[in-house]
C-alpha positions as CSV (number, residue, x, y, z in Angstrom):
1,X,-17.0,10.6,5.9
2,X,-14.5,11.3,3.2
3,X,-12.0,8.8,2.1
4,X,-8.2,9.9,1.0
5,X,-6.9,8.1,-0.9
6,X,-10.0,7.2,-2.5
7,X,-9.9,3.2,-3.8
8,X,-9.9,4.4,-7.3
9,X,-7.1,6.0,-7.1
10,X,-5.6,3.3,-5.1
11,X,-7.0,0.9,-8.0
12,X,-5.0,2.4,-10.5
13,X,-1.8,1.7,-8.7
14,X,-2.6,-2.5,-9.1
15,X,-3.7,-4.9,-11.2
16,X,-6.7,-6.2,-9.2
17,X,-8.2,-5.8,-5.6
18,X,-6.4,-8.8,-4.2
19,X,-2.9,-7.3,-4.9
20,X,-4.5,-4.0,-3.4
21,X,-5.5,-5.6,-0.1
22,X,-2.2,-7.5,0.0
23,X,-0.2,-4.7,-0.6
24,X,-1.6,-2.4,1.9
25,X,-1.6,-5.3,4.9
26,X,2.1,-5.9,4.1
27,X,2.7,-2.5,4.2
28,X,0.6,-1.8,7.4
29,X,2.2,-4.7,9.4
30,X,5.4,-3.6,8.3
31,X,4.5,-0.1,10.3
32,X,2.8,-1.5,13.4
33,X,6.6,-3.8,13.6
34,X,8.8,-0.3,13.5
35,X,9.0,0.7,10.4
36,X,9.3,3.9,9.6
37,X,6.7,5.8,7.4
38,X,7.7,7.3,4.2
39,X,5.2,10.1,4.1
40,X,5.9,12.8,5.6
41,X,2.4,13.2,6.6
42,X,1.6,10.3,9.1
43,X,-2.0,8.9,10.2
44,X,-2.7,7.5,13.4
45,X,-3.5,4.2,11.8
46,X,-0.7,1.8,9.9
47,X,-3.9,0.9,7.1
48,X,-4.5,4.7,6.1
49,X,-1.0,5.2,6.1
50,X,-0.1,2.4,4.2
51,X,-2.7,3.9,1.7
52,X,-1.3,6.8,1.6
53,X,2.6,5.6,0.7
54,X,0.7,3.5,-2.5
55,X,-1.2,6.5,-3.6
56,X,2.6,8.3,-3.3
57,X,4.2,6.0,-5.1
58,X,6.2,5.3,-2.4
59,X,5.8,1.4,-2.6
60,X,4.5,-0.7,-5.2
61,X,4.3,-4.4,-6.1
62,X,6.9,-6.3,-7.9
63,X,6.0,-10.1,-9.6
64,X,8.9,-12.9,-9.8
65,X,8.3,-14.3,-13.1
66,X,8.1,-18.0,-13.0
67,X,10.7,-19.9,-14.4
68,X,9.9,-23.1,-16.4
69,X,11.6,-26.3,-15.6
């Protein structure tokens, strides 16, 4: 079975694995609620298509810097 994405490429788009996974279940419940997908290539299943949109570009993770008190 062949993988596209493949998680290396996916790496690349985060800083570690966690952010990875958390991205890509954000993303896939976002889809499975009625979102709409931002590829226009869509997969049967909200994961592989929340893949895909991170391997696009299409969505990304921003950090809220801390502030200090």
């Amino acid at each position: 079975m062949l993988l596209y994405p493949s998680i290396n490429k996916l790496r690349e788009k985060t800083t570690s694995r966690y952010s990875l996974v958390i991205l890509t279940a954000k993303r896939a419940r976002d889809i499975v609620d009625g979102k709409r997908p931002l590829t226009e290539e869509v997969s049967e299943r909200p994961v592989s298509q929340a893949a895909k949109e991170i391997a696009a570009d299409m969505i990304s993770i921003s950090r809220k810097e801390k502030e200090e008190a």
